[in-house]
C-alpha positions, 0 to 999 in steps of 0.5 A: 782191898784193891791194888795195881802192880807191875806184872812179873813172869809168876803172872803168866797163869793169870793173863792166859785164864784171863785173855781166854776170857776175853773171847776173841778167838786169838791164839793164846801166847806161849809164856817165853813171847808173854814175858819178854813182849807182853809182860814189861807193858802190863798192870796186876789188879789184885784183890785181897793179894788174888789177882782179878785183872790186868791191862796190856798197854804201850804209850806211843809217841803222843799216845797211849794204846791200850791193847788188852783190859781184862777182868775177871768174871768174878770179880766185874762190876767191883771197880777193877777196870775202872782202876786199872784206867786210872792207872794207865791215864796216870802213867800216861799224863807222867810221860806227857800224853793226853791221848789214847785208843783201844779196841772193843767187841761192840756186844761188850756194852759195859766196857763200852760204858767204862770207856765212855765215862773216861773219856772215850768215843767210837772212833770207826768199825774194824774187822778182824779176818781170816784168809786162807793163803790159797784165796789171797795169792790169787786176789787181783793186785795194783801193780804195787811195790812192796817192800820193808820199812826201814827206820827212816822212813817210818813217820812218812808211812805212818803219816801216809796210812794214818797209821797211829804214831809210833807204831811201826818203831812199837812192832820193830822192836817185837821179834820176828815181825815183818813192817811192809810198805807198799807203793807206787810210783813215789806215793804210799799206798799201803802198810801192814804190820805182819806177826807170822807167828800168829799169823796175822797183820794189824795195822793192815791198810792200803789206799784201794782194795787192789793193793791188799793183793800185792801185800799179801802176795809179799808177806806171803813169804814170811808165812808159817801156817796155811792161814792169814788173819788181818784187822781191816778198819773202816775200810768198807771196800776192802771188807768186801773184797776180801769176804768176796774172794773166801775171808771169814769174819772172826770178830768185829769191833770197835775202835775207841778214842779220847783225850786222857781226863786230868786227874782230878776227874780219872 
């Protein structure tokens, strides 16, 4: 028998088996930043009291964002994933949203499949890079400011970078992460979202492929290892800049979108 529940700290063992299931390459999190961070937006599959999946997911303002679903091996094709998305599109329609996105690998087609029959369409490719530090300091720049977002001018970057709505208030309030705008004159021309624990940036954006000089050079003072990784999403120019100045690809992927089914049909 099936059932969902909130994640606890005893769970931390089954998220890092999954998420290395999961392939990305990422680093796993430590137990202290998965607790405090991960584990209060996350859903236990069990099966028979064994747990076999769980989902990682924030709502946003107007949206929820679905940032890690995990199954394991053994237990795919059982109907955990599909269940764990009728628990988010639940939980979601409880505090009124009807939206929601995630990422995934393009190879995976039967989560491409689950998410098709909930909903959801390929909205654009993404990239996930990474930089040496030595190759970004020297890529040419705009001539851009860049600076912190502070609260206030949060929905004015969203809005300018189409980054999703709530995002930046979702990454204040993770510890050490460094929210950066870049601009020039008046007009915003780029934004980024920067874990240098990780170390990486996504969202990651900027109006020309100039400007990606200038931010990383900022973020490059917030930087703890000799490496940066950034998502660059559906943004061909800058992909290749970025390749041309010495990034390598570690994964692509595939943004998918939706409206939220009603109940009836989740």
């Amino acid at each position: 028998m099936l059932t969902l529940r909130a994640a606890n700290p005893t769970d931390y063992d089954l998220f890092a088996l999954l998420f290395g299931e999961l392939e990305t390459g990422d680093f796993v999190l430590d137990r202290a930043r998965w607790t405090s961070e991960t584990m209060p937006h996350t859903l236990i599959a069990e099966a028979d009291g064994r747990g076999v999946g769980y989902a990682y997911f924030e709502c946003l303002r107007g949206l929820t964002y679905v940032r890690q679903l995990a199954v394991a091996k053994a237990a795919r094709r059982n109907g955990v994933g599909n269940s764990l998305m009728a628990a988010m599109a639940q939980r979601s329609r409880e505090v009124g949203i009807c939206e929601w996105v995630l990422n995934v690998k393009p190879e995976n087609v039967a989560a491409l499949r689950l998410y098709e029959r909930h909903g959801m369409r390929m909205e654009y490719a993404a990239t996930s890079l990474r930089i040496p530090w030595s190759r970004a300091l020297v890529l040419p720049g705009a001539g851009a400011e860049v600076r912190e977002i502070p609260e206030a001018e949060e929905r004015a970057v969203e809005a300018a970078m189409h980054l999703l709505p709530g995002v930046c208030a979702s990454t204040r309030d993770k510890p050490g992460r460094v929210l950066a705008q870049a601009r020039i004159g008046r007009a915003i021309v780029g934004a980024a979202m920067f874990d240098p624990l990780f170390p990486g940036a996504f969202p990651f954006r900027v109006a020309q492929p100039e400007v990606a000089g200038d931010v990383l050079r900022y973020l490059h003072a917030f930087a703890e290892r000799d490496f940066m990784q950034l998502v660059v999403e559906n943004d061909a120019p800058l992909r290749a800049s970025l390749l041309k100045a010495g990034a390598e690809v570690r994964l692509d992927m595939l943004r998918y979108r939706g409206q939220i089914p009603p109940a009836a049909l989740a």
